[in-house]
N, C-alpha and C positions, 0 to 999 in steps of 0.2 A: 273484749280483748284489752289486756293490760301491756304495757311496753316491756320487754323484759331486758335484764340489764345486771351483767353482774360483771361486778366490778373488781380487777387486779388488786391483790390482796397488798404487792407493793403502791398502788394509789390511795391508799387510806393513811390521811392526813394522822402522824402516831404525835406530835406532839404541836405547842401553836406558835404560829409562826414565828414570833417573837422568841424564839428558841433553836429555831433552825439557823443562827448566824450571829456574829456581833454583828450590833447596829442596827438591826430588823423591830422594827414594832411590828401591832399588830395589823395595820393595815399594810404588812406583805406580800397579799394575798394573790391569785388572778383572780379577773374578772372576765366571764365569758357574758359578750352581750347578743342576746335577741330580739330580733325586730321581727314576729314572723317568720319564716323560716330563715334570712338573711343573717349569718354572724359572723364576731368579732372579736376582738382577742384584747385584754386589757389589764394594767394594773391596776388594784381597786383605788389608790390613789389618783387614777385619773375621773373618777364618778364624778366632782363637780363638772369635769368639761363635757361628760355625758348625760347629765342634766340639763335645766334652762330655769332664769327666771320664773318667779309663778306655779313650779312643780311642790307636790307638797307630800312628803315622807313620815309616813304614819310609824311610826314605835312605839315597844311595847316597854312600858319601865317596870318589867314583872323582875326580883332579883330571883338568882338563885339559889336554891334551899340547899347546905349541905344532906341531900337525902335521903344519904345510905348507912347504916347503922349496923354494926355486927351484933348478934345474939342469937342465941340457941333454943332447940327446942328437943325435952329433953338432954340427950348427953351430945344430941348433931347441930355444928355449928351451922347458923343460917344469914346471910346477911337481909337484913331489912329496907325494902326499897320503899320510904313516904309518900303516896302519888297525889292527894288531897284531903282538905278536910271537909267534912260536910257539915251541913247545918246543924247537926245533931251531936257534933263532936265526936262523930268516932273519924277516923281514918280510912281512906282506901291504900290498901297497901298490897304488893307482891314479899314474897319470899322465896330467895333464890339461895343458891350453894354456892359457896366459895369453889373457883374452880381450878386453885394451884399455882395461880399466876399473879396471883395480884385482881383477879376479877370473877365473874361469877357465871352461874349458868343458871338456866332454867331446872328447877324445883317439882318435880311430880310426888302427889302423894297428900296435898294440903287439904286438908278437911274440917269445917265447923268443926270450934270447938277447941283447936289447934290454939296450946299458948306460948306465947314465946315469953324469953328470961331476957331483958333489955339489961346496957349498962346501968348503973347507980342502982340496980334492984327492982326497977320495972318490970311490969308486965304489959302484955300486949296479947288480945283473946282474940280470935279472929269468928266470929259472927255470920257472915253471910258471902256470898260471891256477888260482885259486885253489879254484874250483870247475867241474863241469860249465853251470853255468846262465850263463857269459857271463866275457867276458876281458875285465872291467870292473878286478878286484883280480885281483893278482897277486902270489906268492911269488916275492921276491926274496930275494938273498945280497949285504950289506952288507960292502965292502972299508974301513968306517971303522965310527966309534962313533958309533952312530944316535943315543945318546940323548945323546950331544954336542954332535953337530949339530943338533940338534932345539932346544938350549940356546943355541949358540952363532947359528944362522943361522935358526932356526923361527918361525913367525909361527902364531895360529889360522887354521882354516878358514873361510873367508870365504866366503858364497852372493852371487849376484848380488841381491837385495834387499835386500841393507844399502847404506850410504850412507858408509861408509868403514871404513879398519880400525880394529880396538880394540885394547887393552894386553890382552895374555893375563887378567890382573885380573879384565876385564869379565867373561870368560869361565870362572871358579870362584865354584864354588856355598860358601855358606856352610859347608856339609857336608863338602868336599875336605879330603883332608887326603895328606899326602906321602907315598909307598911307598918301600919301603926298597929297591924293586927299579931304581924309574924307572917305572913302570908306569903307563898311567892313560887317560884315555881320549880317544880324536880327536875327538869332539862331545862338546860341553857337556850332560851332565846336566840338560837345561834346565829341564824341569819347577820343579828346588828356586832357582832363578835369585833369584825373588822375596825369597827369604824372607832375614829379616838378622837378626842377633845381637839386638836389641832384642824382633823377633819371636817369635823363639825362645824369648826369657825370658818371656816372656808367655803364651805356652803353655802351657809347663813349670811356670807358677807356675796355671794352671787344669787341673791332673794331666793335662796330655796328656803323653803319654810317647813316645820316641822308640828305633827301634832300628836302628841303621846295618848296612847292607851293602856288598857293594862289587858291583860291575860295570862292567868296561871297555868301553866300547861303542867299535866301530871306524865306517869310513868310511859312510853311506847314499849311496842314489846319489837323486839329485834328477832324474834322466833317467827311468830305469830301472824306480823304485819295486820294488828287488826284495827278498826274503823279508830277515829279517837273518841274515849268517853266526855260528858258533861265537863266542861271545864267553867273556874267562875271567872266571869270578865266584867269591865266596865269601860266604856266609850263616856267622859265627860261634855260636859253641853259644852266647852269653848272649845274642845276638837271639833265637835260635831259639827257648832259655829263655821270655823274655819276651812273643816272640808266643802262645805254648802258653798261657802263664798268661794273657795279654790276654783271648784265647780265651774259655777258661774261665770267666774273671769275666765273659762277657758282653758284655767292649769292642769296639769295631771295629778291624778292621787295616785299614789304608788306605795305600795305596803311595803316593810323590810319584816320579811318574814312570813310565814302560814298563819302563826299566831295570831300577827297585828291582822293579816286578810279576814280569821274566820271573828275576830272581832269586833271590826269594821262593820263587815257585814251582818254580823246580828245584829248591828242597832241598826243597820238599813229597812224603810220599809219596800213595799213593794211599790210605791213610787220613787223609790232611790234617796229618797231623802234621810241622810242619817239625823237618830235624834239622839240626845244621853239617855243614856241605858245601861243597865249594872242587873247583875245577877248571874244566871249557869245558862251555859249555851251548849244546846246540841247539835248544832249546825253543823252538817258536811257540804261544804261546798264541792258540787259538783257540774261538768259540762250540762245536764237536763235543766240544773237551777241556774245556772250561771253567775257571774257576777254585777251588782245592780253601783259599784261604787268603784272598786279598784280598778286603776286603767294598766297598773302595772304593778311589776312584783320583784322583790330582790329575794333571793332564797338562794341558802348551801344547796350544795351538790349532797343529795342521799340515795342510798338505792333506794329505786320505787316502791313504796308502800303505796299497797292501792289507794286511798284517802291522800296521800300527798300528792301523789300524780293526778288524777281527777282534779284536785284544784290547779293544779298547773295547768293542767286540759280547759281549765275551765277560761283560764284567763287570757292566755296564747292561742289554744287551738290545738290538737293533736299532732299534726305535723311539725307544727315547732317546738315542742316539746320533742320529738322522738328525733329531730334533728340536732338539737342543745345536747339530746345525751349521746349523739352518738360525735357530735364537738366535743363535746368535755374527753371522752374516753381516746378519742384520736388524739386529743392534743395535749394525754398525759395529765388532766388537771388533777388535784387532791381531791378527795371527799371526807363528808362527815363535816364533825362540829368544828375541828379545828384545818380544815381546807379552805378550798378556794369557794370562790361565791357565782350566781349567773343572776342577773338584770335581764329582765323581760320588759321592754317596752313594747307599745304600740306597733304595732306595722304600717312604717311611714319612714319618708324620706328619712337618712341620718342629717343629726345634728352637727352643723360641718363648722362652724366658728372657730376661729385659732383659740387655741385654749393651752395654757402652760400650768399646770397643777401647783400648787405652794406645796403639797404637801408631801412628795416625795424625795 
């Protein structure tokens, strides 16, 4: 049994926050905290005082690709959504229909064999489905330079509850940072969205410590709701280092995002000890496997796709999870990428220290 949850079409966060007001940055947001089923209500501005010394927040500095591309196949315009590259240099990629509004729909009808007419003169061959579970993504063989085109003619991914497009901008987290390869990811990392350079120093100066990873996340299907495919990650040996040690002295690791979770966790072994580790992970974290590293999780608010829930399940427990969402929808909060956010700790006493935030 999965949670079921569907969410007011007026609670979908249309644009980010930082636009909703003069003088709003992007840490606007609420925060809904969990401790087990126990919750709370908060601005995210106040996360250092819902933190402690010695906690230590895993990110992911994957940036985002402008992913989506317009082009045709034959005389029917298609837009081109980039979901990853593989070793082999073709692409997995969806193609969807423009659907009147500024965004797009799901695409029936894609067959081997199928080429598209890219800007500059491209072509684009699509080759194989990318998996057995549905000819949603697709391996294709790119007759131009994907990551040109992607520069030159790319826009983000845009869902139909947003309220218009953004400047790629909107869509990097403070954490991004540029790959030497071009590489990075087709959805925003959202979870870290909130948080801004001012934040961060504020933290940092109340010894929360931080250890970046990376993980490319490719296309979700918003139809579908299916598992996530292989994505390429890497966990370096001085994060690894430092979660071991966090460990140790007793701190919390807490992931900001599913991302930073299933990446964490694939370099974990089964004595919990994470080591560096780089390459494609098919990890689902799930409540039967559990989690061997993350004690906690910051994550948007999204309708439940099974594979996101499970690991939410996986870290809280199923009642606190079907409690948080039935918080979130009582008390009005936003969802999606550019909404509010929810912090999962531990189930334990709250952290009760006067705390005055700088940052609001």
């Amino acid at each position: 049994m999965t949670t079921v949850v569907r969410v007011p079409e007026e609670l979908s966060a249309r644009v980010p926050a930082e636009q909703r007001g003069p003088g709003l940055e992007r840490d606007a947001v609420r925060l809904l905290v969990s401790r087990g089923t126990a919750v709370s209500h908060h601005a995210f501005a106040e996360l250092p005082c819902l933190l402690r010394a010695g906690d230590l927040l895993v990110v992911n500095t994957s940036p985002t690709l402008a992913a989506a591309v317009d082009g045709r196949v034959g005389h029917a315009r298609v837009v081109v959504h980039f979901s990853t590259r593989g070793d082999d240099g073709r692409w997995a990629v969806e193609l969807r229909e423009p659907d009147g509004r500024g965004t797009t729909r799901a695409r029936a009808g894609t067959r081997a064999g199928t080429e598209v007419r890219l800007p500059g003169g491209g072509r684009l061959f699509l080759e194989e489905p990318l998996s057995a579970r549905g000819e949603r993504l697709w391996w294709a063989r790119a007759a131009a330079d994907v990551r040109g085109v992607l520069r030159e003619h790319g826009r983000p991914i845009r869902y139909s509850y947003t309220e218009r497009d953004q400047p790629l901008s909107a869509y990097q987290t403070v954490f991004a940072l540029p790959t030497a390869d071009g590489a990075g990811s087709a959805e925003m990392p959202s979870a870290a969205r909130p948080f801004t350079a001012r934040l961060v120093a504020e933290l940092v100066s109340r010894g929360v410590q931080f250890a970046p990873v990376t993980l490319h996340t490719g296309v979700s299907s918003g139809e579908a709701h299916e598992p996530p495919y292989a994505e390429r990650f890497a966990v370096p040996e001085t994060s690894a280092r430092l979660i071991g040690n966090v460990r140790a002295a007793g701190g919390r690791v807490i992931a900001v995002g599913t991302t930073a979770v299933r990446a964490v966790e694939s370099a974990a072994g089964r004595d919990g000890v994470v080591r560096a580790a780089a390459g494609w992970t098919e990890l689902v974290v799930t409540p039967e496997r559990g989690v061997r590293v993350v004690d906690g999780l910051l994550t948007g608010l999204h309708e439940p796709e099974a594979s996101h829930l499970l690991m939410l399940e996986a870290v809280a427990g199923r009642p606190a999870v079907d409690r948080s969402y039935e918080e979130a929808l009582r008390g009005l909060y936003l969802w999606h990428e550019f909404g509010d956010v929810h912090l999962i700790l531990p189930e334990e006493a709250p952290h009760t220290e006067d705390c005055v935030s700088n940052s609001g």
